[in-house]
N, C-alpha and C positions, 0 to 999 in steps of 0.2 A: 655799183649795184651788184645782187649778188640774186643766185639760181637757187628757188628752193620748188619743195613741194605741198600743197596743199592735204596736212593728213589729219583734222581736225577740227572744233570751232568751241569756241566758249562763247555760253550763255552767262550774263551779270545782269540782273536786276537792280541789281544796289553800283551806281560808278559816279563819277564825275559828268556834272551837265551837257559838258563839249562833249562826251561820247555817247548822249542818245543818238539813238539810231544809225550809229556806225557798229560795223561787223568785226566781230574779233574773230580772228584764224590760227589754228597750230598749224606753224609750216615745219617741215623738218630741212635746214639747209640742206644744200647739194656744192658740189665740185662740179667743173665745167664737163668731169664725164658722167656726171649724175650719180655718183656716186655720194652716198650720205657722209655730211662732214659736223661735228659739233652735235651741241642739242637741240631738243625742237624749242621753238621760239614762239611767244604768244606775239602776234601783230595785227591793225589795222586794214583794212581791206579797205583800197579807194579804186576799186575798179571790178567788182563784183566776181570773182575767185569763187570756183566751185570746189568741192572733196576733190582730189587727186589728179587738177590740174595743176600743169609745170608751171612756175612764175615768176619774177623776178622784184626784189625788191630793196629798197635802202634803209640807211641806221643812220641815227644821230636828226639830229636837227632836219634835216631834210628829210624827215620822214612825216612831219606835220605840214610840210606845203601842200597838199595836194587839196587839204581843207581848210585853206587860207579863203578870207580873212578872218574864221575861227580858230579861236585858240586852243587846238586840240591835244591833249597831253599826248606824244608818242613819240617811242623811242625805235619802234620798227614799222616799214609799213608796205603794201602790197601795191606797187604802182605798174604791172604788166602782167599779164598773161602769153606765155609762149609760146607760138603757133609751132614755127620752125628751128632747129639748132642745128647749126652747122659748125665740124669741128675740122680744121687744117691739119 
């Protein structure tokens, strides 16, 4: 899993039927000191993510479990909200 932030959201009227009424988000990744890493990324929201909250999320195939047993096209997806971070 990996740390991004919520700085974004795209609106599609026109998509594939698995993704009515799922939320699409730009998150811009993060490094674990929150420092911006890569480009921002369009994804998935399966847990209700607001604007410029911290969150966490995965890639690849495990990014469409969360809306199982639909078939939902995604290659990124938003599966936490980050309350607390703590770094050693």
């Amino acid at each position: 899993m990996f740390l991004g932030r919520v700085v974004g959201r795209v609106v599609s009227t026109m998509k594939d039927a698995n993704l009515t009424g799922q939320r699409l988000l730009i998150v811009q990744p993060l490094k674990p000191d929150l420092t911006n890493t890569g480009k921002q990324i369009v994804m998935l929201d399966a847990v209700g993510a607001g604007a410029g909250e911290l969150i966490y999320w995965c890639r690849g195939r495990e990014a469409s479990f969360p809306f199982l047993p639909a078939e939902v096209p995604a290659d990124n997806c938003i599966v936490g909200i980050v309350d607390e971070l703590h770094l050693e």
